[in-house]
C-alpha positions as CSV (number, residue, x, y, z in Angstrom):
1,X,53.3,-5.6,3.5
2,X,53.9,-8.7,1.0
3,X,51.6,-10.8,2.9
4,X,48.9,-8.2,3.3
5,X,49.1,-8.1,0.4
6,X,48.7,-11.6,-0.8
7,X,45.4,-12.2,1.7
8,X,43.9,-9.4,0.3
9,X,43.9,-10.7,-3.1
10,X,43.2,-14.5,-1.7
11,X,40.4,-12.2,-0.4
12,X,39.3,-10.8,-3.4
13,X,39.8,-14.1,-5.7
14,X,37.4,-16.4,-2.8
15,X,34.8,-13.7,-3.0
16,X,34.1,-13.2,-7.1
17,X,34.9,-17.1,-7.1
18,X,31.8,-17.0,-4.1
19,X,30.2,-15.0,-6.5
20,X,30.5,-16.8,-9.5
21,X,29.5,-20.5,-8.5
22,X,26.4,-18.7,-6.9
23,X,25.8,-17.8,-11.2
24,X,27.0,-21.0,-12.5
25,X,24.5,-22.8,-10.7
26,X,22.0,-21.6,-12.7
27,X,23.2,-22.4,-16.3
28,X,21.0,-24.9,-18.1
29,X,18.3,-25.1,-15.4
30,X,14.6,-24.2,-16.1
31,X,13.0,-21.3,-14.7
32,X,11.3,-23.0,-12.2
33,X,14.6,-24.7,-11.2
34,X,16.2,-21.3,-10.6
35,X,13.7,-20.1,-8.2
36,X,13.7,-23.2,-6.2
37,X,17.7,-23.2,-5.7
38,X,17.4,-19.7,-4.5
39,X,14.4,-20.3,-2.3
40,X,14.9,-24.1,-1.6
41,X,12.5,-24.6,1.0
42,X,9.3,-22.5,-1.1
43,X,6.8,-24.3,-2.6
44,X,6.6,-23.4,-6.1
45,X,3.6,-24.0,-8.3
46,X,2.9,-22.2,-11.8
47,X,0.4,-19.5,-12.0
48,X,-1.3,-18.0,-15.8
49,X,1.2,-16.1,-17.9
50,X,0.3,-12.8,-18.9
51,X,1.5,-10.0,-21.1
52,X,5.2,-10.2,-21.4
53,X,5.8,-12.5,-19.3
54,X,7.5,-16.1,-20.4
55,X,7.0,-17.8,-16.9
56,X,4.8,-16.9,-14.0
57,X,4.7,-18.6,-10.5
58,X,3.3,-18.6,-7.0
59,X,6.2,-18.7,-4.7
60,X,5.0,-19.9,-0.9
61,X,8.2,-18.9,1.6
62,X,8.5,-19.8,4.8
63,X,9.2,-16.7,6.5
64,X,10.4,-16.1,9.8
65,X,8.4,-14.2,12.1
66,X,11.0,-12.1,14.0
67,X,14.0,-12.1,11.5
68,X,16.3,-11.9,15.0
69,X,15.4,-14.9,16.3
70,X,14.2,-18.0,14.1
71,X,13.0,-19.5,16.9
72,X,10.3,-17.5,17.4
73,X,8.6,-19.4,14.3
74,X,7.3,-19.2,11.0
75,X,4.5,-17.8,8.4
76,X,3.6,-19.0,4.7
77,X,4.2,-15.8,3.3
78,X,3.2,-15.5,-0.5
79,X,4.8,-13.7,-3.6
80,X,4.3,-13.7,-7.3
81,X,7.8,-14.5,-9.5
82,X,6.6,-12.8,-13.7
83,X,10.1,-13.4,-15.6
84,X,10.7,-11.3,-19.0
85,X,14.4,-11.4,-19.3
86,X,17.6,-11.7,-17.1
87,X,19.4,-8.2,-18.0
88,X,15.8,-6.7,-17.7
89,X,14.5,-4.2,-14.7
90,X,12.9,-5.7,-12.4
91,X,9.1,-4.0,-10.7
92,X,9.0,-5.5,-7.1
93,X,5.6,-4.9,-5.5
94,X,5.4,-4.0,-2.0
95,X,1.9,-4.6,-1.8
96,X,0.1,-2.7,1.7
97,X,-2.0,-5.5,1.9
98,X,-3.2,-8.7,0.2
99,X,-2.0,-9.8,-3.2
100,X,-3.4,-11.0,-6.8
101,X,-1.1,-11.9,-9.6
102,X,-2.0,-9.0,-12.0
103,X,0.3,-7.1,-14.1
104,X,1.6,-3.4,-12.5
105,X,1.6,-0.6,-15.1
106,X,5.6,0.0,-14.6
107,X,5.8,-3.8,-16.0
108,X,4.6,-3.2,-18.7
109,X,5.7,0.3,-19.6
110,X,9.1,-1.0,-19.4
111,X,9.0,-4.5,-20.1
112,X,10.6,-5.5,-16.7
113,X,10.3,-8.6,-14.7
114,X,7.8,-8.7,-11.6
115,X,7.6,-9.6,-8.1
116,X,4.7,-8.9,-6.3
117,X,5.2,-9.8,-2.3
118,X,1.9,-9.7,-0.3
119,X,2.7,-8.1,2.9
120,X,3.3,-10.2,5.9
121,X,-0.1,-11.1,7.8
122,X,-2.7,-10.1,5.1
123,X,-4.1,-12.2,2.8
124,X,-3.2,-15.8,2.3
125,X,0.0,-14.7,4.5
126,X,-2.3,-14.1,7.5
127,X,-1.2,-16.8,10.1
128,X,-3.7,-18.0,12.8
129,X,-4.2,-15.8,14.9
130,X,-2.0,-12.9,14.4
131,X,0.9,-12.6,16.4
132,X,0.9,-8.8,16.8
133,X,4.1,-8.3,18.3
134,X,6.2,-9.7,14.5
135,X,3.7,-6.9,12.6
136,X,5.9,-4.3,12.5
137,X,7.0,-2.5,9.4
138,X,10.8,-3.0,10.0
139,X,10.5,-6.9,10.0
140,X,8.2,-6.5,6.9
141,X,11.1,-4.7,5.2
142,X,13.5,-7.7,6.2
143,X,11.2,-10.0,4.3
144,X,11.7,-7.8,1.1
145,X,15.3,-7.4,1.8
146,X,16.3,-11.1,2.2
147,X,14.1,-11.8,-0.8
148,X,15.6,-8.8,-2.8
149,X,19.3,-10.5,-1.9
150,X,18.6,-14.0,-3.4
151,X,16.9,-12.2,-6.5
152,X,19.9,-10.1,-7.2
153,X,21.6,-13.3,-7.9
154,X,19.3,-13.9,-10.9
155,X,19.0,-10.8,-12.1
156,X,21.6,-8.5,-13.1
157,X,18.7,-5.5,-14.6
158,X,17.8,-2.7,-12.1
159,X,15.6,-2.8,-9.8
160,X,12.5,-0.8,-9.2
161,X,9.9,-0.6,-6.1
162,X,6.7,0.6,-6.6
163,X,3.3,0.0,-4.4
164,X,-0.3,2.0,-4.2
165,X,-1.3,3.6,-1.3
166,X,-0.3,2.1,2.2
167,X,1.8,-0.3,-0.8
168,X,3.5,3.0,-1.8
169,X,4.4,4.6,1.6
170,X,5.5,0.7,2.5
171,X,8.4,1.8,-1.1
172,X,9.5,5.0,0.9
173,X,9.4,3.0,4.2
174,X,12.2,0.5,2.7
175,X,14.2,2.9,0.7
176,X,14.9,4.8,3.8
177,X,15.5,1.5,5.7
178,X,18.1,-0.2,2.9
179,X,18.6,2.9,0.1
180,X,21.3,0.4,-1.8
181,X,18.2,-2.5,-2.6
182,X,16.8,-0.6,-4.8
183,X,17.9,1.6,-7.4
184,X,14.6,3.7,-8.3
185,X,11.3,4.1,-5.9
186,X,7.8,4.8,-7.6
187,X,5.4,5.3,-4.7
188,X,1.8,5.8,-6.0
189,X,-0.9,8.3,-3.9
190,X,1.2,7.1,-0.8
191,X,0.7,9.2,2.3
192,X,3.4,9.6,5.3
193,X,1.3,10.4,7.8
194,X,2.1,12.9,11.2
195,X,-0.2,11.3,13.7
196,X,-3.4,8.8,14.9
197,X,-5.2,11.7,13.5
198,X,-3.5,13.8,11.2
199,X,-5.6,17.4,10.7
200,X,-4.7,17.9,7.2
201,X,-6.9,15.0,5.7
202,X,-9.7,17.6,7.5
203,X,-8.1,20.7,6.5
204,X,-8.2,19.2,2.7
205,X,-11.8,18.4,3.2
206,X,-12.6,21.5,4.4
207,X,-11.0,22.9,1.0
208,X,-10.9,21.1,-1.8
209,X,-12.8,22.1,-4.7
210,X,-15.9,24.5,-4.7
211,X,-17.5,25.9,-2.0
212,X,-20.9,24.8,-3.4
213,X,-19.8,21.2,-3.2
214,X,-18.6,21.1,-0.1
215,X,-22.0,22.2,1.0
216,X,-23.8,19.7,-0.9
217,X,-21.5,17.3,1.1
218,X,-22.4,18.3,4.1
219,X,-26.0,18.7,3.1
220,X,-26.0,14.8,2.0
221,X,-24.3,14.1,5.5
222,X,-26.6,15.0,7.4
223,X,-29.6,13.5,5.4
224,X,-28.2,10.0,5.6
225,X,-28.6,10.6,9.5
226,X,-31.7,13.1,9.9
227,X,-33.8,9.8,8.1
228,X,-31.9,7.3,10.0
229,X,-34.8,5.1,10.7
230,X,-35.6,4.6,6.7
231,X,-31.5,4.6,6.1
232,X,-31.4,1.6,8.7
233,X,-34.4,-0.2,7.1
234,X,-32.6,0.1,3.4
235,X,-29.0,-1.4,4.8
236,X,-30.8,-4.2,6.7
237,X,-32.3,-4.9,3.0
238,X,-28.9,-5.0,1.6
239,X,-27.3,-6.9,4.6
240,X,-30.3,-9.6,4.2
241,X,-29.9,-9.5,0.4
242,X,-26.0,-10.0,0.5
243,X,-25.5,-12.1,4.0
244,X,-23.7,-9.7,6.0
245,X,-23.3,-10.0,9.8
246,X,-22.9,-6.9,11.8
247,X,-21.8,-8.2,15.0
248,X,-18.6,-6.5,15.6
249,X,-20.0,-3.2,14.2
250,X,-23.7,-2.2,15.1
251,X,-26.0,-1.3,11.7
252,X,-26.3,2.0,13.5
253,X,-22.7,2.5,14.1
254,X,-21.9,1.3,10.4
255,X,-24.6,4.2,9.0
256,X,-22.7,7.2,11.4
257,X,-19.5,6.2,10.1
258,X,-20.1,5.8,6.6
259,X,-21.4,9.2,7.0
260,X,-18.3,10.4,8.8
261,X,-16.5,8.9,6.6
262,X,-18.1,10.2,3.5
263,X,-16.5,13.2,2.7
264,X,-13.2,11.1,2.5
265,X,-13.9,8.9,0.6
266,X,-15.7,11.1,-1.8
267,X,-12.5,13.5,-2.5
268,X,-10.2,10.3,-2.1
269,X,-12.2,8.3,-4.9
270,X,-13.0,11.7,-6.7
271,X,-16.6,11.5,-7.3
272,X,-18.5,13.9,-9.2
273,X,-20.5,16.8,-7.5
274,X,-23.4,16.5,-9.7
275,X,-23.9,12.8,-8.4
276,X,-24.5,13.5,-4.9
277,X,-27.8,13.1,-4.6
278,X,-30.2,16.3,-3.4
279,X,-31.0,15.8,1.0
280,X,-34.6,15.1,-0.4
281,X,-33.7,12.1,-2.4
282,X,-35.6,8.6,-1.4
283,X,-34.0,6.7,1.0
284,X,-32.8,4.0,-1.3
285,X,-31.1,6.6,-3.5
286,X,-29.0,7.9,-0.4
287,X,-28.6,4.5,0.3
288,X,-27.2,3.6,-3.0
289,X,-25.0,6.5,-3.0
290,X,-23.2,6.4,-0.3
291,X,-23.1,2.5,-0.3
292,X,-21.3,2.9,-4.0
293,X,-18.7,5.6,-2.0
294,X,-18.2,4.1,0.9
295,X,-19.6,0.9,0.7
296,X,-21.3,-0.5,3.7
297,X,-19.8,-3.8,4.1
298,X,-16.7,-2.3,5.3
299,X,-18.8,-2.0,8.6
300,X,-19.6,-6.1,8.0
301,X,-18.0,-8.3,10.2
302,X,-15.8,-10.0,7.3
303,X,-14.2,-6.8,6.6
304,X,-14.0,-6.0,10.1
305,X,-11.3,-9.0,10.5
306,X,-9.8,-8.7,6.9
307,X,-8.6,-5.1,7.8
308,X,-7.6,-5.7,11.4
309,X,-3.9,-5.8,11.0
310,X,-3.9,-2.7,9.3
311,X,-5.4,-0.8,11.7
312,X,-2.9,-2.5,14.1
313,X,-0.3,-0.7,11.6
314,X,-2.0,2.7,11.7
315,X,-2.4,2.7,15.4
316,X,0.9,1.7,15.7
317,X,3.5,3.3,13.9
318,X,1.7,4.6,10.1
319,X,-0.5,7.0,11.8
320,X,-4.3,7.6,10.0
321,X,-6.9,10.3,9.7
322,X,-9.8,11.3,12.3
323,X,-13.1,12.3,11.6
324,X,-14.3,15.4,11.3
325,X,-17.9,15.7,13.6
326,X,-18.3,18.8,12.6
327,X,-21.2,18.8,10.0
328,X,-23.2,15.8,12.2
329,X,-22.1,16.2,15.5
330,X,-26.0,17.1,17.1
331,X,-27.2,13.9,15.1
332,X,-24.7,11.5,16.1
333,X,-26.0,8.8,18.7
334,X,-23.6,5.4,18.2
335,X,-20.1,7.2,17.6
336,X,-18.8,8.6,20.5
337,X,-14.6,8.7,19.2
338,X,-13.5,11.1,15.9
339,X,-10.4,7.8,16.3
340,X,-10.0,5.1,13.7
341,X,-8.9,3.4,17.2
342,X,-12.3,2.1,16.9
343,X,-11.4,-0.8,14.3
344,X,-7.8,-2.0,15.6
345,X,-7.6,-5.2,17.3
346,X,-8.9,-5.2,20.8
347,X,-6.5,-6.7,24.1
348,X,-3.0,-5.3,22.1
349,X,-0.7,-2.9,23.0
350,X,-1.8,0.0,20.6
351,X,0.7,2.5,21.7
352,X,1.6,4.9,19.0
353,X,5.2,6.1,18.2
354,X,5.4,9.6,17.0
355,X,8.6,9.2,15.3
356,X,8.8,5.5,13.0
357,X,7.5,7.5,10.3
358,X,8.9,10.8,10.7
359,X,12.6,9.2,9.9
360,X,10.9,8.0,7.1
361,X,9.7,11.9,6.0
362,X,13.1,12.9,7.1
363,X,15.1,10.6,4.7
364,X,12.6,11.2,1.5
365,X,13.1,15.0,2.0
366,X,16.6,15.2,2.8
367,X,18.4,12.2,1.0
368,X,15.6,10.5,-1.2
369,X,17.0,10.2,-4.8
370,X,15.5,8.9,-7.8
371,X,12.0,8.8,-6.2
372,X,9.4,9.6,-8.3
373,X,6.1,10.3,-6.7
374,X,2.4,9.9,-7.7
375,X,-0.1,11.9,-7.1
376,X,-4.1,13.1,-7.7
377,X,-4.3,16.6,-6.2
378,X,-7.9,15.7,-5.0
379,X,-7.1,12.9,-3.1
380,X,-7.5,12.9,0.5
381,X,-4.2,11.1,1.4
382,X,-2.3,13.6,-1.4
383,X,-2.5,16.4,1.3
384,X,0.2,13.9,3.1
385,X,2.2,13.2,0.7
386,X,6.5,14.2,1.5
387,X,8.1,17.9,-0.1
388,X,11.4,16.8,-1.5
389,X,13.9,19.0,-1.0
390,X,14.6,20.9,-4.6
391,X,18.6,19.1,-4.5
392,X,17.0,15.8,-4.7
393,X,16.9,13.9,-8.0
394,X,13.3,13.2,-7.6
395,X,10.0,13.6,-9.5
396,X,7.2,14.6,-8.2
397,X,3.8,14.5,-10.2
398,X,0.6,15.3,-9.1
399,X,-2.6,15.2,-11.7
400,X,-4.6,17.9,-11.4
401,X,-8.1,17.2,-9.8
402,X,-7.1,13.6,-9.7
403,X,-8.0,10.8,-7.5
404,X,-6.7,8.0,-4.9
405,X,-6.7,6.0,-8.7
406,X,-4.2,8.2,-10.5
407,X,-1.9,6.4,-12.3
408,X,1.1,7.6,-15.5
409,X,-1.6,6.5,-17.7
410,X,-3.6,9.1,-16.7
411,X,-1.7,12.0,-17.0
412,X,-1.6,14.0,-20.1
413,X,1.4,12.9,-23.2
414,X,3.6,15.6,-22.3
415,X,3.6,14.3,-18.2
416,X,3.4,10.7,-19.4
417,X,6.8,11.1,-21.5
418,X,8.3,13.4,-19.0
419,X,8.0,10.9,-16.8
420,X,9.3,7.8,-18.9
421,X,11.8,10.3,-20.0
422,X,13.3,10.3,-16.5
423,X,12.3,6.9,-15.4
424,X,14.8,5.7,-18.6
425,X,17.9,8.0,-17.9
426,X,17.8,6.5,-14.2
427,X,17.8,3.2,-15.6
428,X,20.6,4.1,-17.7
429,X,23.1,5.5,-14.7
């Protein structure tokens, strides 16, 4: 028993001894020297400090592409290191897709350090071309994880993870995938989806505010199509005017979709009813309508291929929404598909699995502590958001009538402090 004994504490002494040269290393070094011994091989280049912030840099890692096997290769993947203070939370930004050193509202609410990581092949993190096979959530989530590891050696504040949108859901993805990284999730307007096509976002549509708007909706859906020859002349104006290709996606196709797509976007974005202009409007006031709500160089080619891999992702394993024919379908001539299928990479494997992000659901429900969720009620994507089971120490908050751009700011005091309130006694257990 003696010797048991005596390893156990050799044990114990080697491992805080491990522990504590990993800190000493640190002690009189600059910033900028700190972040290149823990990411030795990054190339590290200052960026504008903002706000808070005392240092700021661009942080290039080269990341594996299959965290199982370093052989398979590597990818430039980018992140953005804002320091406030060593004993100091820390924000780390899963972002959905591409990334732009700006500073996140939890940053500044509390003060906190901030790491924003561009997820892995969008953006400047986009290798050439794509290999689709290492675009899967669970080896974006190792990226954040080994980062989150060599971080925790600088910092000894809590740690926070927050993202928007397909940026949030990416927060629940990792909490359910390593719960011990990070101590509090703040997922904003993030949706967990139930399949390729999930019928809610249509069931929302179809219920959302007033009768009478729906119906002035629908009316303005089917005017962009029933004057499609004068609608095609305005957006081959615009496309001349702003040197747009429509190779991948016909001008024809882009107008039916956008007018698919419109009643989406309009609750998502929450748009005003008294805006949408009357089905006897001009042509170049539908135009200009539903370009400002859905825009129609989303349809362009250079969109087309910016949002490629993540339609990969949606067809894959984050599920997406279908559209609903239903108020167009006698005027429809180019679309043929209510699928989103239409927009994913061509040649790939684009089988879908059911279940990737119904462990996910499973784990916010059931286990997912010290979440706190944020929502606008009108938003298209709110209608799949997770129902935490009433055990859980979590928050959800949604904004009444709000939109895919809700954020704490925008709630009233009372929600704002409620919600600081909480965020604080987290921080302080």
């Amino acid at each position: 028993m003696k010797s048991i004994s005596s390893l156990s504490l050799l044990f114990i002494f080697l491992v805080f001894s491990s522990c504590a040269s990993k800190r000493i290393q640190f002690e009189g070094l600059s910033f900028k020297q700190q972040l290149s011994t823990l990411f030795p091989n990054a190339k590290i280049s200052e960026i504008t400090i903002k706000d808070h912030f005392t240092d700021s840099y661009q942080v290039i890692l080269s990341q594996p592409l299959d965290h199982h096997n370093p052989k398979a290769g590597h990818f430039d993947h980018y992140i953005y290191i804002s320091h406030s203070g060593y004993q100091k939370p820390t924000v780390f930004i899963t972002e959905g897709y591409s990334a732009r050193p700006q500073t996140y509202e939890l940053s500044s609410r509390l003060s906190a350090n901030q790491v924003q990581v561009e997820y892995r092949f969008y953006g400047k993190s986009r290798p050439t071309p794509i290999p689709w096979n290492y675009l899967t959530n669970d080896q974006a989530i190792e990226d954040y994880h080994q980062i989150i590891k060599k971080l925790k050696l600088l910092y000894s504040g809590k740690f926070i993870s927050t993202g928007i949108s397909k940026g949030g859901e990416t927060v629940l993805i990792y909490k359910s995938k390593y719960p011990k990284d990070i101590d509090i999730a703040v997922p904003y307007v993030a949706p967990l989806i139930n399949t390729q096509e999930d019928p809610r976002t249509t069931t929302h549509i179809n219920t959302v505010g007033t009768q009478e708007c729906r119906d002035k909706i629908k009316a303005f859906q089917r005017a962009l199509l029933e004057n499609r020859i004068a609608l095609l002349s305005e957006i081959k104006k615009h496309v001349t005017e702003k040197q747009l290709s429509f190779t991948e996606v016909s001008m024809e196709e882009a107008l039916e979709y956008a007018a698919l797509e419109f009643s989406f976007s309009f609750w998502q974005w929450g748009e005003k009813c008294e805006e949408i202009p009357e089905a006897s409007a001009t042509p170049k006031v539908l135009f200009d309508y539903i370009n400002k709500v859905v825009g129609i160089s989303f349809y362009s080619d250079a969109s087309y291929h910016r949002y490629l891999p993540s339609f990969y992702q949606h067809a894959r394993e984050l599920g997406y929404y279908g559209f609903d024919f239903t108020p167009v379908k006698d005027l429809l001539k180019a679309v043929k598909s209510s699928s989103n299928l239409r927009f994913a990479p061509k040649g790939v494997d684009l089988t879908y699995n059911p279940n990737y992000i119904k462990k996910v659901r499973n784990y916010a429900e059931q286990k997912g502590n010290q979440i706190l969720y944020i929502y606008g009620e009108y938003d298209t994507w709110a209608s799949c958001r997770p129902s935490p089971q009433p055990h859980l120490d979590a928050l959800m908050m949604v904004l009444p009538k709000g939109s895919h751009s809700t954020r704490i700011k925008d709630f009233p005091e009372a929600d704002q402090q409620k919600i600081m309130n909480t965020l604080e006694n987290w921080l302080k257990n």
